[in-house]
ZAGUPA-922670 format. One record per residue (C-alpha): residue in one letter; x, y, z. Coordinates in steps of 0.5 Angstrom, whole numbers, plus 500, padded with zeros to 3 digits. Layout:
BEGIN
AXYZ ...
END
This chain:
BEGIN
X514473474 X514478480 X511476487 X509481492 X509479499 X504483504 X505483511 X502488518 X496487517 X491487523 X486490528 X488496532 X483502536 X482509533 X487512533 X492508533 X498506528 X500500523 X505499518 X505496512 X510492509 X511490501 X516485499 X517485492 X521479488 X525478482 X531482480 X527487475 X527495475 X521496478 X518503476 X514504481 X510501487 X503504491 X498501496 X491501494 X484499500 X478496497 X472497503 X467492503 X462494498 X467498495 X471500489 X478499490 X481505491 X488508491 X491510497 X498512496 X504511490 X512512490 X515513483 X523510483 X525517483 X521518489 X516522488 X509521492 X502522493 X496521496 X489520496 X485527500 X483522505 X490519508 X494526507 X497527513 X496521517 X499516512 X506516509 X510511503 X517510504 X521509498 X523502496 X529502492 X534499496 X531493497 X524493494 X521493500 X514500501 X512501507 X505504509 X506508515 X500509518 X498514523 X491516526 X487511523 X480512523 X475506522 X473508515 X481506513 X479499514 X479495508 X484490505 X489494503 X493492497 X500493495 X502495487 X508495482 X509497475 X515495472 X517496464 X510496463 X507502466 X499500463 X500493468 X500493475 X503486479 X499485486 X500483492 X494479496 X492483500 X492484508 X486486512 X486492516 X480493521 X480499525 X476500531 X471505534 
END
């Protein structure tokens, strides 16, 4: 069973910078990793993805200030985050698809809060 573990979480200012770190378990081949937020009162929504050849991409509303490395070393995916604003604050979940592309692996989630 594939466990992921989430950590980097926390309070920061407007404008400031967090990373986010998701450890992924097990020895299987993971096909791709992603990192979703979900806001109180809101649906979760995905916030960025990396595929195992490397390609990315992102929701409208990090691009620019947010970056997913890749993971294939060491199955770890950090989320740098940059210029945070106070509507990025959610929990903020990681995601992996191994051989199954319809089933996707959680982690717990880890709370982001963003100031004004």
């Amino acid at each position: 069973q594939a466990q992921l573990v989430e950590s980097g979480g926390g309070l920061v200012q407007a404008g400031g910078s967090l990373r986010l770190s998701c450890a992924a378990s097990g020895s299987m081949t993971i096909n791709a990793m992603g990192w979703y937020r979900q806001a109180p009162g809101q649906q979760r929504e995905m916030v960025a993805g990396i595929t195992r050849a490397g390609g990315s991409n992102y929701a409208d509303a990090v691009k620019g200030r947010f970056t997913i490395s890749e993971y294939t070393y060491n199955n770890t995916v950090y989320l740098q985050m940059n210029n945070l604003k106070p509507e990025d604050t959610a929990v903020y979940y990681c995601a992996a698809i191994y051989s199954d592309p319809r089933k996707r692996y959680w982690g717990q989630g880890t709370q982001v809060t963003v100031s004004s």
